[in-house]
C-alpha positions in Angstrom: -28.6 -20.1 -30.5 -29.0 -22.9 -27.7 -27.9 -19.8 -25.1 -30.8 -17.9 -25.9 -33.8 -20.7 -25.1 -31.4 -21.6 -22.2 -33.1 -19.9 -18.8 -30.2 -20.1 -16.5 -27.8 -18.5 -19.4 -30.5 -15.6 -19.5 -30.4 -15.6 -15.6 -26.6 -15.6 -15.9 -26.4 -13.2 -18.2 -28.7 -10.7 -16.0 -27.0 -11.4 -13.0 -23.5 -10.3 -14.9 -24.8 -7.2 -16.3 -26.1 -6.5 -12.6 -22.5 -6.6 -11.3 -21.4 -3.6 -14.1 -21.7 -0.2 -14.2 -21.7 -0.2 -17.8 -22.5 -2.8 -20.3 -21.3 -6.4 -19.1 -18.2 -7.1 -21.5 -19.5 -8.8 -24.6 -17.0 -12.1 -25.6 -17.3 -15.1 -23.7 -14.0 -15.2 -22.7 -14.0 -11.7 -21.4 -17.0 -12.3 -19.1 -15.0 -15.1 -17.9 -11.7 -13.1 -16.8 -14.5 -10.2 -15.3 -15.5 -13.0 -13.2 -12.6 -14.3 -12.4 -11.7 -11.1 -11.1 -14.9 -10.6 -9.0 -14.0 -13.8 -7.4 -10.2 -12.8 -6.8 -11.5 -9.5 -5.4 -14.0 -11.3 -3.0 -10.6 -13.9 -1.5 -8.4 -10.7 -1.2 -11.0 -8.9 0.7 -11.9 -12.3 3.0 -8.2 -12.5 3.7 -7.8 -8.8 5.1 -10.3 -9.2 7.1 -9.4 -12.4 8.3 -5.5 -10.6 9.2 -7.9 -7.9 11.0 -6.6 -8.7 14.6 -2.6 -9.4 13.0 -3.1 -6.0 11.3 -4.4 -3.8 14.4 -1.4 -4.8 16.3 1.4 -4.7 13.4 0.1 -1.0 12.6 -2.3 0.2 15.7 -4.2 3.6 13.8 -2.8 3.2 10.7 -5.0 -0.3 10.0 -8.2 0.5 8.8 -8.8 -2.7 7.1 -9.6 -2.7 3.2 -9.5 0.9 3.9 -6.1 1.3 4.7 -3.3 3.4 3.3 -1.7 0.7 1.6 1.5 2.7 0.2 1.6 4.3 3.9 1.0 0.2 5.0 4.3 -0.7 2.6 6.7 2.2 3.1 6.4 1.1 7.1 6.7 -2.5 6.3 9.8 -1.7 4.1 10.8 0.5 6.9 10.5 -2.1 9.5 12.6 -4.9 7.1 15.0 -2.6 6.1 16.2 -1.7 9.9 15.7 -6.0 10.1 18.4 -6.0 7.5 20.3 -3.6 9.3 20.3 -5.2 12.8 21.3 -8.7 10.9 24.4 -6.7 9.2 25.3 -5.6 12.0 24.2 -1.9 11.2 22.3 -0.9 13.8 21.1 2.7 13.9 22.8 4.5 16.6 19.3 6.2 17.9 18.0 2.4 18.6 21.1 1.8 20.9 20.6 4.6 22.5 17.0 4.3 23.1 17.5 0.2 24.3 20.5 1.5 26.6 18.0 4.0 28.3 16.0 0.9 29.2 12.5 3.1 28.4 10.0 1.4 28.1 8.4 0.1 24.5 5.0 0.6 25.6 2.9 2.5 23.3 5.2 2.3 20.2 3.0 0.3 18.2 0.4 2.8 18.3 2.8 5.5 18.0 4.1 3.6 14.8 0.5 4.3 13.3 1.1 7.9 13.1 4.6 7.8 11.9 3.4 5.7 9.2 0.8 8.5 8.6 2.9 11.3 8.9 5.5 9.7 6.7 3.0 9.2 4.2 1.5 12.5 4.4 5.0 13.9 4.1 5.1 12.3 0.9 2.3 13.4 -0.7 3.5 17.3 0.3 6.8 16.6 -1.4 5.4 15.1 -4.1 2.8 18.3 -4.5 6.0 20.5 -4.3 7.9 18.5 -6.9 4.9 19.0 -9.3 4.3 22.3 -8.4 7.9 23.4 -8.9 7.5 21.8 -12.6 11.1 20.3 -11.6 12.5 17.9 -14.6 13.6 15.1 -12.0 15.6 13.4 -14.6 18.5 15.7 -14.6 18.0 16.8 -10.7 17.8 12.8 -9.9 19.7 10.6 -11.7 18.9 7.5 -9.9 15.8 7.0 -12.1 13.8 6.9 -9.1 10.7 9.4 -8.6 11.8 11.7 -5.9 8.7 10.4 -3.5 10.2 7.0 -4.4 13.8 7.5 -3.1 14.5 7.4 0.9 14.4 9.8 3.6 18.1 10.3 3.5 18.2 10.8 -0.4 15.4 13.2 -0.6 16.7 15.3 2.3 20.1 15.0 0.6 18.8 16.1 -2.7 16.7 18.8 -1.2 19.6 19.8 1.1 22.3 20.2 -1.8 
């Protein structure tokens, strides 16, 4: 009852129905968590921005800060570690010799990376429209229990291939 003849509860109150698009949620503890998520979503966003200039430069075109492609973002990260990996095993890809024994110059790659990030992403999507669109049971056609958009380049072109 003391909430009620309490001003700054009202004020609260207001102020958290403001922040909704719907009707604030009604428990305490619920309003709480809400909250605690506005506030988690306000750090997230300050450190993005503040990884603005770190982003350009990692992915040129492809940052767009909070309005990046994230899952484009994450399959050239994983790219990028994965051939890490590699190169630490000893598994260089043969194309990467090649191109360092040319001695041509790196200049313009990272921009270039942008829109193979894009592209990759965008050829993911198309696959994944023609999976659905085929009504395929991926299942039986892939066993590894991965989605097909999931799986690697090499697996989806071997799976696609035959």
């Amino acid at each position: 009852m003391w909430r009620l003849a309490s001003k700054e509860y009202r004020q609260g109150k207001a102020r958290l129905g403001s922040l909704c698009q719907n009707s604030p949620p009604s428990g305490l503890s619920a309003q709480l968590e809400m909250l605690d998520a506005i506030d988690e979503s306000r750090r997230l966003k300050d450190a993005i921005i503040a990884a603005d200039s770190l982003g350009r430069r990692l992915y040129g075109s492809g940052w767009q800060i909070e309005s990046s492609s994230w899952d484009s973002l994450s399959t050239g990260s994983h790219w990028l570690w994965q051939l890490w990996v590699d190169v630490e095993l000893g598994n260089l890809p043969k194309e990467i010799v090649d191109f360092l024994a040319e001695g041509r110059s790196t200049l313009g790659l990272a921009e270039s990376s942008g829109s193979v990030v894009e592209a990759i992403s965008e050829y993911q999507r198309t696959v994944a429209a023609v999976v659905e669109a085929m009504n395929l049971d991926l299942a039986k056609r892939y066993p590894s229990g991965l989605r097909f958009e999931d799986q690697t380049f090499q697996a989806q072109e071997s799976a696609l291939n035959g």
